[in-house]
DSSP file (Angstrom, degrees, kcal/mol; ACC not computed):
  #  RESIDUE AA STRUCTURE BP1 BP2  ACC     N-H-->O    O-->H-N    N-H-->O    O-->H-N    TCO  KAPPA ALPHA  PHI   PSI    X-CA   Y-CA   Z-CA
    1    1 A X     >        0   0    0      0, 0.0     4,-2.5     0, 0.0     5,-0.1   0.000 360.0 360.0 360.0 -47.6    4.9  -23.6   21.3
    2    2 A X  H  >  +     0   0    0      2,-0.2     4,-1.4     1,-0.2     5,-0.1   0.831 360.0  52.5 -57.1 -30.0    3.7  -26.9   19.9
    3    3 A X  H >> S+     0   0    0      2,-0.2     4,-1.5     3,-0.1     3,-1.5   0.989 114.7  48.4 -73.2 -62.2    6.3  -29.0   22.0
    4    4 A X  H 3> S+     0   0    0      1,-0.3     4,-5.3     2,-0.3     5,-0.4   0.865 114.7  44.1 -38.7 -75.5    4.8  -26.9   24.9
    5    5 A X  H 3X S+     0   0    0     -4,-2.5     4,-0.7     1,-0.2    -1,-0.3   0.687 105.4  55.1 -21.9 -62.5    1.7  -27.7   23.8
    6    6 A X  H <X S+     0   0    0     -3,-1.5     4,-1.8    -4,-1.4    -2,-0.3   0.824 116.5  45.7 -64.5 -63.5    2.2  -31.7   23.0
    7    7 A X  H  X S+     0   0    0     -4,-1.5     4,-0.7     1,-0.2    -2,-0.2   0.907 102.7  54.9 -97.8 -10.4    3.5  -32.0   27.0
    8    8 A X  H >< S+     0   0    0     -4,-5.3     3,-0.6    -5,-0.2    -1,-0.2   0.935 106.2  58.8 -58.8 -32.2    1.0  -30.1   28.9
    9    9 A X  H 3< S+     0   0    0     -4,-0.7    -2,-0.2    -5,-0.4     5,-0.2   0.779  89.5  74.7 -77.8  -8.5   -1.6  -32.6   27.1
   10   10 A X  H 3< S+     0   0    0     -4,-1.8    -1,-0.2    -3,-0.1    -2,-0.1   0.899  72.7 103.3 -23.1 -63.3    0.2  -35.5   28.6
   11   11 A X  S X< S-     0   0    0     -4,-0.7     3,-1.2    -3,-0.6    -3,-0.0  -0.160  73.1-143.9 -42.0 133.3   -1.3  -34.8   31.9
   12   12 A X  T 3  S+     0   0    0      1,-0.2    -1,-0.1     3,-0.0     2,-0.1   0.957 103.7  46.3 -85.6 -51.1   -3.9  -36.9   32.7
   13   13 A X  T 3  S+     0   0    0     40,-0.1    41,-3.3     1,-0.1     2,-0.5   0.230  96.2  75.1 -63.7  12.2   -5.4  -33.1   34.5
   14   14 A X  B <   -a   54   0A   0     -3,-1.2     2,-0.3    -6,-0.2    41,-0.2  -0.945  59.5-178.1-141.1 118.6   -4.8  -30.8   31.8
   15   15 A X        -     0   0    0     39,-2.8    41,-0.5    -2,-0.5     2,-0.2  -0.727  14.6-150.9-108.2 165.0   -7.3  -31.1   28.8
   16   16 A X        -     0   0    0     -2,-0.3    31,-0.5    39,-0.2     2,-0.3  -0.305  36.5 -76.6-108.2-166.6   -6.7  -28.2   25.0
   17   17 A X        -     0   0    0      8,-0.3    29,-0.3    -2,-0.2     2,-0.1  -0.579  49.9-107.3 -98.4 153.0   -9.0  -27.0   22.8
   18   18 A X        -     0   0    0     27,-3.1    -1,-0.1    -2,-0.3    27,-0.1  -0.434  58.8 -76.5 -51.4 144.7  -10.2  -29.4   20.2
   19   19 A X        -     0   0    0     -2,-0.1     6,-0.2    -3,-0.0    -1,-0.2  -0.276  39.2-129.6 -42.1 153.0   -8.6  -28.5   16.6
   20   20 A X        -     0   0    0      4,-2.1     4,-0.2     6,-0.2     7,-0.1  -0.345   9.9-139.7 -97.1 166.0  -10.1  -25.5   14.9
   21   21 A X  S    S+     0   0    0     -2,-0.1     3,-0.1     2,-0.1     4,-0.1   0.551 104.8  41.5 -94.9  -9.5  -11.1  -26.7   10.9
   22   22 A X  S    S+     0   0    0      2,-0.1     5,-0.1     1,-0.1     0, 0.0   0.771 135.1  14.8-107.7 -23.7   -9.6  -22.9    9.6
   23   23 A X  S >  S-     0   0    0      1,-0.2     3,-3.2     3,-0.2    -1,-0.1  -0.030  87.5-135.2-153.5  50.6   -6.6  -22.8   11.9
   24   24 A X  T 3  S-     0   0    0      1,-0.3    -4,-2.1    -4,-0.2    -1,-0.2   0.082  82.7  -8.5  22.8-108.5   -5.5  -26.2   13.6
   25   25 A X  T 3  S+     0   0    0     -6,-0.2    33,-0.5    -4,-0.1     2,-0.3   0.600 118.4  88.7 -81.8   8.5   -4.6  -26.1   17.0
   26   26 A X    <   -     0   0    0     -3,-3.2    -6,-0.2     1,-0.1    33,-0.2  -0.713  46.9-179.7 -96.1 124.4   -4.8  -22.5   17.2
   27   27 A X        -     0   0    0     31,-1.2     7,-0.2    -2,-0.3    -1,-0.1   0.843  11.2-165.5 -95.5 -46.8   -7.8  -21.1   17.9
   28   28 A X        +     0   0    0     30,-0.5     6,-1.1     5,-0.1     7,-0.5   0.890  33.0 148.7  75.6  33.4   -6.8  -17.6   17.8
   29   29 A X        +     0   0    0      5,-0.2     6,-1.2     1,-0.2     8,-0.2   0.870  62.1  55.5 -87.1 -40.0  -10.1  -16.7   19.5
   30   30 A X  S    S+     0   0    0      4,-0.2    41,-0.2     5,-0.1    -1,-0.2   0.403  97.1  74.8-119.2 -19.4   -8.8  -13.4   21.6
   31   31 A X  S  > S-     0   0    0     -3,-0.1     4,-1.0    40,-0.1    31,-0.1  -0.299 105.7-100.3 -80.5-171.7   -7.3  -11.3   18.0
   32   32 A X  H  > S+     0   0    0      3,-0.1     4,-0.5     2,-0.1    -3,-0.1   0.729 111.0  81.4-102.7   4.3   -9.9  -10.1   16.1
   33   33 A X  H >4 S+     0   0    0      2,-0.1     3,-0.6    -5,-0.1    -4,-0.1   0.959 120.1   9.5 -44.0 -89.6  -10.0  -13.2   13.2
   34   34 A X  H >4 S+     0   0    0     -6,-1.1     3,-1.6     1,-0.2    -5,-0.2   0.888 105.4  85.2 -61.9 -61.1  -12.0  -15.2   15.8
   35   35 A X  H >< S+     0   0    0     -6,-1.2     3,-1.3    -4,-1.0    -1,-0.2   0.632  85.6  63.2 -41.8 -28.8  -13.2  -13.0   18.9
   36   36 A X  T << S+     0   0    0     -3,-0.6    -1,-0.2    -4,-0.5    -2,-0.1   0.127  92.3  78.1-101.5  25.4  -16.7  -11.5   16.8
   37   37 A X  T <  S-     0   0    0     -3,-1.6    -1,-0.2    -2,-0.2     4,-0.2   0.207 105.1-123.8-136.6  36.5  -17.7  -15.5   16.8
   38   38 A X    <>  -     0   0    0     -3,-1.3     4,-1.6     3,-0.2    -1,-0.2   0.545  13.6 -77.6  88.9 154.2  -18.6  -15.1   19.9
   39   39 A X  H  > S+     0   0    0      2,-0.2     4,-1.9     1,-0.2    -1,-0.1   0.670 125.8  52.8 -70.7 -17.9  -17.9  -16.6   23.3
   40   40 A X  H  > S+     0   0    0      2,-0.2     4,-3.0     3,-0.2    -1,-0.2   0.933 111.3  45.5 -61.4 -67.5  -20.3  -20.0   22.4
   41   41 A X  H >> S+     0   0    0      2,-0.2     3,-1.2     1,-0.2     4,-0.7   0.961 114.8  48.0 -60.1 -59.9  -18.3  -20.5   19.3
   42   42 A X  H >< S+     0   0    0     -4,-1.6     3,-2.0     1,-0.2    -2,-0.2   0.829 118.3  45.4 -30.4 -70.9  -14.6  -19.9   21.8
   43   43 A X  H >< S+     0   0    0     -4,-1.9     3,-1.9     1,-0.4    -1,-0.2   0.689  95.0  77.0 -73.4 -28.9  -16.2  -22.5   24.4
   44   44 A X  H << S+     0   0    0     -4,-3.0    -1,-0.4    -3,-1.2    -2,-0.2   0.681  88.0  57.8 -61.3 -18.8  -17.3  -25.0   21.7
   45   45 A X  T << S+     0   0    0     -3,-2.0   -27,-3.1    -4,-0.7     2,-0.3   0.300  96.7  78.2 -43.9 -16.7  -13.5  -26.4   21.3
   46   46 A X  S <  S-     0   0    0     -3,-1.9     2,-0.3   -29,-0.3   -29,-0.1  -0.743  78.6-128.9-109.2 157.7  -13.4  -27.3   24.7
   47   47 A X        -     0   0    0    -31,-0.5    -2,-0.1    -2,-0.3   -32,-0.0  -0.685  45.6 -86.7 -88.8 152.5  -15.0  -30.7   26.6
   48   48 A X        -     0   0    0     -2,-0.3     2,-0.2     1,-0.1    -1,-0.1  -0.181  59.5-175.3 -34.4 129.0  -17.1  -30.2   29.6
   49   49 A X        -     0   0    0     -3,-0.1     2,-0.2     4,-0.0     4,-0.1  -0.799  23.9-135.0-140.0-178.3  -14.6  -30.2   32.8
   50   50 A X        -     0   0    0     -2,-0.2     3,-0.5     1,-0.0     0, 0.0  -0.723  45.6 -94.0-127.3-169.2  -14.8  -30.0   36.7
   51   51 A X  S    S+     0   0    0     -2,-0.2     2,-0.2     1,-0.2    -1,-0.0   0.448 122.8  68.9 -92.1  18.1  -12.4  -27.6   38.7
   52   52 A X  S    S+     0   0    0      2,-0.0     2,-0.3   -38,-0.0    -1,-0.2  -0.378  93.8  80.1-107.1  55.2   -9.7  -30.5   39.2
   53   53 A X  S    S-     0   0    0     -3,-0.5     2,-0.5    -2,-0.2   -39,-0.2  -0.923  71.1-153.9-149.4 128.1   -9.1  -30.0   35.2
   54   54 A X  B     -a   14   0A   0    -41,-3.3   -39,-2.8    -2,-0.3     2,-0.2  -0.948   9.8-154.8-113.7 163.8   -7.3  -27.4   34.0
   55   55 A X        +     0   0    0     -2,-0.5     2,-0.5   -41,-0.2   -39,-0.2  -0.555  21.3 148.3-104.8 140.7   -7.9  -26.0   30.5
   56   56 A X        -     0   0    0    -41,-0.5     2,-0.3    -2,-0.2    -2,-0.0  -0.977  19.5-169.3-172.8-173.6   -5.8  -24.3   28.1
   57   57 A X        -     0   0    0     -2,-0.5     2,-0.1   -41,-0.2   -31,-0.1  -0.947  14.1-136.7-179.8 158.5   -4.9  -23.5   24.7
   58   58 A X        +     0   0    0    -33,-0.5   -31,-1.2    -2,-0.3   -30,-0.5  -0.373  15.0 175.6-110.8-179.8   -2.0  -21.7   22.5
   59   59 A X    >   -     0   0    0    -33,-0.2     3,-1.5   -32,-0.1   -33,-0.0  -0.237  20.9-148.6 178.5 108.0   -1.9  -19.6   19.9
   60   60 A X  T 3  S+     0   0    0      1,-0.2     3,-0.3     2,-0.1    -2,-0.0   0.546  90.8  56.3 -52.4  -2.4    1.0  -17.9   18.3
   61   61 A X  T >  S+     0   0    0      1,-0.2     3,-0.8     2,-0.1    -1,-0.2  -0.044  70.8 115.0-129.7  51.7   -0.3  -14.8   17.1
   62   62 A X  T <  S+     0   0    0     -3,-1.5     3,-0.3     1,-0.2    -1,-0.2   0.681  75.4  48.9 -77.8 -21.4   -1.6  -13.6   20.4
   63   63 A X  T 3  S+     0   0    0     -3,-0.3    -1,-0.2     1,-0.1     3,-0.1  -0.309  83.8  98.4-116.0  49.6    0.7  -10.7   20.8
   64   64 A X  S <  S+     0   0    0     -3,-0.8     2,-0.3     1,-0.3    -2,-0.1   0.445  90.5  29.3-104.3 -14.0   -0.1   -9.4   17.1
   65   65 A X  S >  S-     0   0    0     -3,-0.3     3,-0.9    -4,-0.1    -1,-0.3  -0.965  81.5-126.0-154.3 164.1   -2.7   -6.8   18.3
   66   66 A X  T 3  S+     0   0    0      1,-0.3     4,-0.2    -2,-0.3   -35,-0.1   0.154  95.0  67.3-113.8  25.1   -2.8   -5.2   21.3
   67   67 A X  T 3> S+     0   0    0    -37,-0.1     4,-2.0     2,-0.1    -1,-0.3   0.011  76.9  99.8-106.5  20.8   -6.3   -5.8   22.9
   68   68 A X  H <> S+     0   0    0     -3,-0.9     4,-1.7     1,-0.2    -2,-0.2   0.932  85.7  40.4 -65.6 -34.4   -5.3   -9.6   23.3
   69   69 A X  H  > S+     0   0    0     -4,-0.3     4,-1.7     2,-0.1     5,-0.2   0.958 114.8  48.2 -86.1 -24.8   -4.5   -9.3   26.7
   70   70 A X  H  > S+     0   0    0      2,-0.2     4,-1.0    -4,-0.2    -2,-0.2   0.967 114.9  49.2 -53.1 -56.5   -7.6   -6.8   27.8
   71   71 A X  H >X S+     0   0    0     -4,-2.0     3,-3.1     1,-0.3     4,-1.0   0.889 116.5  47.5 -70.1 -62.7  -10.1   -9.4   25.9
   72   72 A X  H >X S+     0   0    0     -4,-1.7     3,-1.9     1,-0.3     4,-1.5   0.720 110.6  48.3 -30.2 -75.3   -8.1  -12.4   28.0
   73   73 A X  H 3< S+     0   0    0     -4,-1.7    -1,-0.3     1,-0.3    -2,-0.2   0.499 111.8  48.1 -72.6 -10.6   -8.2  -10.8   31.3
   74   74 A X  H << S+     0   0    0     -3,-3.1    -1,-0.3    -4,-1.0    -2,-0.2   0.726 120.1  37.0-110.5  -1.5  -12.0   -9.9   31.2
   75   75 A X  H << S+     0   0    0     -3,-1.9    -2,-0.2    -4,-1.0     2,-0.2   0.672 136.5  24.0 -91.1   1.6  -13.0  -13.3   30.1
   76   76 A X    ><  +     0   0    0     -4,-1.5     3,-1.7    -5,-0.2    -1,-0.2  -0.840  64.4 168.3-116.6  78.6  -10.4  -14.9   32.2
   77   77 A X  T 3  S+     0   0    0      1,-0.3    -4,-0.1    -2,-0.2    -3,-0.1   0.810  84.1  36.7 -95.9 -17.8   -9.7  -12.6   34.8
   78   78 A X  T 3  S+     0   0    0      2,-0.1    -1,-0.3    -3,-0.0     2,-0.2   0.217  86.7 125.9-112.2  38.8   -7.6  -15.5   36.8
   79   79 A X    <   -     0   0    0     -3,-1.7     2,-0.4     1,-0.1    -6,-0.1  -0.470  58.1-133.5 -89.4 151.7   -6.2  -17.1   33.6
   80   80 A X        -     0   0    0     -2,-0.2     2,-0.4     2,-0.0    -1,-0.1  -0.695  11.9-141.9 -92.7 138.1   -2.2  -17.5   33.6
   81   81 A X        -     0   0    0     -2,-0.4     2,-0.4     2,-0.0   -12,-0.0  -0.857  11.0-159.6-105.2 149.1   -0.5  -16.4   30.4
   82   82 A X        -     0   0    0     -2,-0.4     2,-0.5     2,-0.1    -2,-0.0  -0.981  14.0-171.1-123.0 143.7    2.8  -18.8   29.3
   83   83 A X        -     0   0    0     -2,-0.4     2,-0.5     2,-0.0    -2,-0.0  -0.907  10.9-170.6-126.3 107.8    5.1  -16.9   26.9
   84   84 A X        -     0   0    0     -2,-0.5     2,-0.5     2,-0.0    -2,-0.1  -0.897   7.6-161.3-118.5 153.5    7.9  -18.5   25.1
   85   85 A X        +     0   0    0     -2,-0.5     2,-0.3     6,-0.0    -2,-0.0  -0.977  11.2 178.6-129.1 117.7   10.2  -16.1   23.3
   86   86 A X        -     0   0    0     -2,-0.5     2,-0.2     2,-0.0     5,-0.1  -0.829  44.7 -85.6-134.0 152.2   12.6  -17.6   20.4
   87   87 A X    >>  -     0   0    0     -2,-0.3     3,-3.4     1,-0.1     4,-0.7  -0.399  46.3-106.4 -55.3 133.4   14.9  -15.6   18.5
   88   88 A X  H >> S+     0   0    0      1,-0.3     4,-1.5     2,-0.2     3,-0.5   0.685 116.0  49.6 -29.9 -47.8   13.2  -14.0   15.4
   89   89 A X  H 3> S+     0   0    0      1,-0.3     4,-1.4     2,-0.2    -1,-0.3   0.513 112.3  48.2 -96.5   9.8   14.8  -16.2   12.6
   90   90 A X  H <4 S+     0   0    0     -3,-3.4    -1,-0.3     2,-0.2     4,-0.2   0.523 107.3  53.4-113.7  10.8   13.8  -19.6   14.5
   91   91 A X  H <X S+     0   0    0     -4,-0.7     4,-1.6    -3,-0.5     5,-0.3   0.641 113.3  48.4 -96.9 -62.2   10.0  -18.3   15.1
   92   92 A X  H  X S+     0   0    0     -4,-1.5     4,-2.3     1,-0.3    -2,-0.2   0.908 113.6  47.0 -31.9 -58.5   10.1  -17.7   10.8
   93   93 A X  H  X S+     0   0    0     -4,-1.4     4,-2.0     1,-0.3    -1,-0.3   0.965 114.2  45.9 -71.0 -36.2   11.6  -21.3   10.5
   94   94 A X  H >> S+     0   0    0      2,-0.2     3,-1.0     1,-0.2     4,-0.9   0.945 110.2  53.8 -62.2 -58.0    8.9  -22.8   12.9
   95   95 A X  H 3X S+     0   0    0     -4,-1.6     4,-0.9     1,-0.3     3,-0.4   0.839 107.1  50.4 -16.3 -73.3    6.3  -21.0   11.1
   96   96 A X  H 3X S+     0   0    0     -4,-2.3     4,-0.7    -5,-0.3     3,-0.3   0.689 109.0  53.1 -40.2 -56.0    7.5  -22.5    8.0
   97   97 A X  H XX S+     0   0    0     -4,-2.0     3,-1.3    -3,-1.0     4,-1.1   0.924 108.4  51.6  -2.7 -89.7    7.4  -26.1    9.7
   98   98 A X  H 3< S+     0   0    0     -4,-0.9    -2,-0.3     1,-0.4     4,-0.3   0.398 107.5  46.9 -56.8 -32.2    4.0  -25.6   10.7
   99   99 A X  H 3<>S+     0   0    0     -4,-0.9     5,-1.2    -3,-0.3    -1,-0.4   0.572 110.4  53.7 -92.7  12.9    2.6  -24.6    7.3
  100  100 A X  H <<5S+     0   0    0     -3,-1.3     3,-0.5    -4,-0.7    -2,-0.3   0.569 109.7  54.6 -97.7 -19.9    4.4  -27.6    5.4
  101  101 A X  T  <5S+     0   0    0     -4,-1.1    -3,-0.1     1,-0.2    -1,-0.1   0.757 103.9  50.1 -71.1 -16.9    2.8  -29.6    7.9
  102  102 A X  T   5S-     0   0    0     -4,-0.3    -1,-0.2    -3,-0.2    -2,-0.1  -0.036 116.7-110.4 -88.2  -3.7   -0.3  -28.5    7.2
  103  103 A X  T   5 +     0   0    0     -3,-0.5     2,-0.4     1,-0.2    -3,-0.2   0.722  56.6 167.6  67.5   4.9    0.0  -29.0    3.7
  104  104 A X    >>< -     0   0    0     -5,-1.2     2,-3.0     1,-0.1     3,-2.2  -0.473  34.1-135.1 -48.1  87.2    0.1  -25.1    3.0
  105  105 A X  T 34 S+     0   0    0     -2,-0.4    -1,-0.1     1,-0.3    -5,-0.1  -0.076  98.6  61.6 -65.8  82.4    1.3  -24.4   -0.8
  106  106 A X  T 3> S+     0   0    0     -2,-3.0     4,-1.5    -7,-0.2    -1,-0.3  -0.089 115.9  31.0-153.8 -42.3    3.7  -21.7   -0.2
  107  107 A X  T <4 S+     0   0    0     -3,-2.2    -2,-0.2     1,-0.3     5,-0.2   0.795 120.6  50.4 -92.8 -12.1    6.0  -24.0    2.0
  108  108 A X  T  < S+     0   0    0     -4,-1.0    -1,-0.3     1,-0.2    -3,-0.2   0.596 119.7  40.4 -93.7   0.6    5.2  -27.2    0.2
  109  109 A X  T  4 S+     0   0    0     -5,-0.4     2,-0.3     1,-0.1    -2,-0.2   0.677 123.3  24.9-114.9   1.3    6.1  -25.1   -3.1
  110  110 A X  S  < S-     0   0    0     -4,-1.5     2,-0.3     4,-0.0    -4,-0.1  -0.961  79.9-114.6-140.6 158.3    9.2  -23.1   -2.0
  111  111 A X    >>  -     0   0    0     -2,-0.3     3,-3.6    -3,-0.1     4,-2.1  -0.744  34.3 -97.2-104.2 170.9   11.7  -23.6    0.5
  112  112 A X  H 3> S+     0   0    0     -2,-0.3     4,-1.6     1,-0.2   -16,-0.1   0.636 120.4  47.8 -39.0 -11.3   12.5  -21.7    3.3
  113  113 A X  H 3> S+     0   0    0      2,-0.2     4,-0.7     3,-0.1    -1,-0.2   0.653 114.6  54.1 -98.2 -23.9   15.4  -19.4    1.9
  114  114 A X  H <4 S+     0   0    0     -3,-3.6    -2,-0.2     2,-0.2    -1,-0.1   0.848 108.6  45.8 -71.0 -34.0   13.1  -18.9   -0.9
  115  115 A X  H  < S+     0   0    0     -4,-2.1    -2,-0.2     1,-0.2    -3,-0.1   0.882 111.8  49.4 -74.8 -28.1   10.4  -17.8    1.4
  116  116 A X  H  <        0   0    0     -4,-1.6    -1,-0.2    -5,-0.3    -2,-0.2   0.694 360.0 360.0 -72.7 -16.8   12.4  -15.5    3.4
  117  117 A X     <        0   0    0     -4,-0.7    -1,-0.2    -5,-0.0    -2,-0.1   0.179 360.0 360.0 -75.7 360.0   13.8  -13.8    0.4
């Protein structure tokens, strides 16, 4: 999701979300960590746009409860969902990636056959 990510913001027409400070490029606005801080707080990660910009933003743990897509479709009732679907143990190791990039002590202090274990 982050290569995904990395070349839609190539487009000179396609703007993200600003970084989050609690959860990087993930906003994670539409589970229930975020959504009860309101649609003001959601809209403050994004710039002012016209309609020849389109907008978007990831988040990997969007299908982790199961009123993410109602909350989506009724504040975005014509938003497109993108879904990429990886085998189980190469979503772990990307996870894993992603906190040692982050600086995260669990991945900077074990490795990954230690964390799956």
């Amino acid at each position: 999701s982050t290569a995904l990510y990395s070349f839609l913001k190539l487009h000179p027409n396609v703007l993200s979300n600003e970084p989050s400070p609690t959860s990087f490029e993930e906003l994670q606005f539409f589970n229930d960590k975020n959504y009860f801080n309101g649609l003001d707080w959601y809209k403050s990660f994004f710039p002012e746009s016209n309609s020849s910009i389109v907008m978007f933003e990831k988040s990997a743990t969007y299908f982790d409860a199961e009123n993410v897509s109602y909350r989506a479709h009724r504040l975005l009732p014509g938003g497109k969902i993108i879904v990429i679907l990886i085998p189980p143990e190469d979503r772990a190791y990307s996870w894993y990636q992603h906190q040692r990039a982050h600086a995260l002590p669990t991945a900077l202090n074990y490795t990954f056959s230690q964390v799956v274990k």
